[in-house]
C-alpha angles and dihedrals in degrees: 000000000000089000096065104035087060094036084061089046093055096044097046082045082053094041089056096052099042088060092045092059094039089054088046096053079041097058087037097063102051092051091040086081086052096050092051090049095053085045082058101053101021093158088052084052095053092052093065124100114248086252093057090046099056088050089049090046092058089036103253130123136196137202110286096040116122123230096268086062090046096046091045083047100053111359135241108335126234104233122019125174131145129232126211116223120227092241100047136275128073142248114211106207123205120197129200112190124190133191132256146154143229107222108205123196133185137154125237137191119269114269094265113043081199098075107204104252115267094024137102123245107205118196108237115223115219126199127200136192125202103191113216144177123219139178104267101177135356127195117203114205133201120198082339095308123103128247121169121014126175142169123226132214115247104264107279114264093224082067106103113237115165144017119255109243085212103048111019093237131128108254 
């Protein structure tokens, strides 16, 4: 009874810190970009408020950062341009897209609709994946400073998006 008593306290023992090292890589990789970034603009880095830097440090930005904070935050952005207002003035906009993927699943009849007698006809079920990108965040600046910042939902997968080359019909 003492064996395994003491095997399920060495594996539970193994199991903790298993998932103590894995959170850690984990962690360490996600902090690893903004490391690389401060690295990059050192002297932008050193102009921050302790209070910025600690939001840039864990990758999120506020209203009021410039675009160095923002760029040591979250990285470059995908898609940057800048619109002119009518009544003067200008927002740059900065875009980050990530990847994502409808999954699609749908059962079919088996191959041969005769089953042979005596046998049993399964249906397959087939699954299906459409790869996208699609706009994540986006942060809005005014003279250099943001003001307005939002995340956006992966599209939703009821949205129809292609045509099935099967059927014809929207997916």
């Amino acid at each position: 009874m003492m064996r395994i008593a003491n095997r399920y306290k060495w594996s539970r023992i193994f199991l903790v810190l298993t998932s103590g090292i894995l959170a850690l890589a984990a962690a360490g990789c996600q902090s690893s970009g903004v490391a690389q970034r401060r690295a990059q603009r050192p002297e932008a880095y050193q102009s921050l408020d302790a209070a910025t830097q600690r939001l840039v440090n864990k990758g999120k930005i506020q209203n009021g950062m410039d675009t160095n904070a923002v760029f040591i935050a979250w990285g470059p952005p995908a898609d940057a341009f800048v619109v002119n207002l009518p009544g003067g003035g200008q927002r740059q906009i900065w875009n980050y897209e990530e990847k994502w993927a409808y999954e699609f699943r749908r059962r079919t009849p088996p191959s041969s609709y005769m089953a042979t007698p005596g046998t049993y006809a399964t249906t397959r079920n087939e699954r299906w994946r459409k790869p996208i990108t699609y706009v994540a965040k986006s942060v809005t600046f005014s003279d250099g400073k943001v003001i307005e910042w939002k995340k956006y939902d992966p599209p939703a997968s009821s949205q129809p998006t292609d045509v099935s080359p099967e059927t014809g019909r929207r997916f």
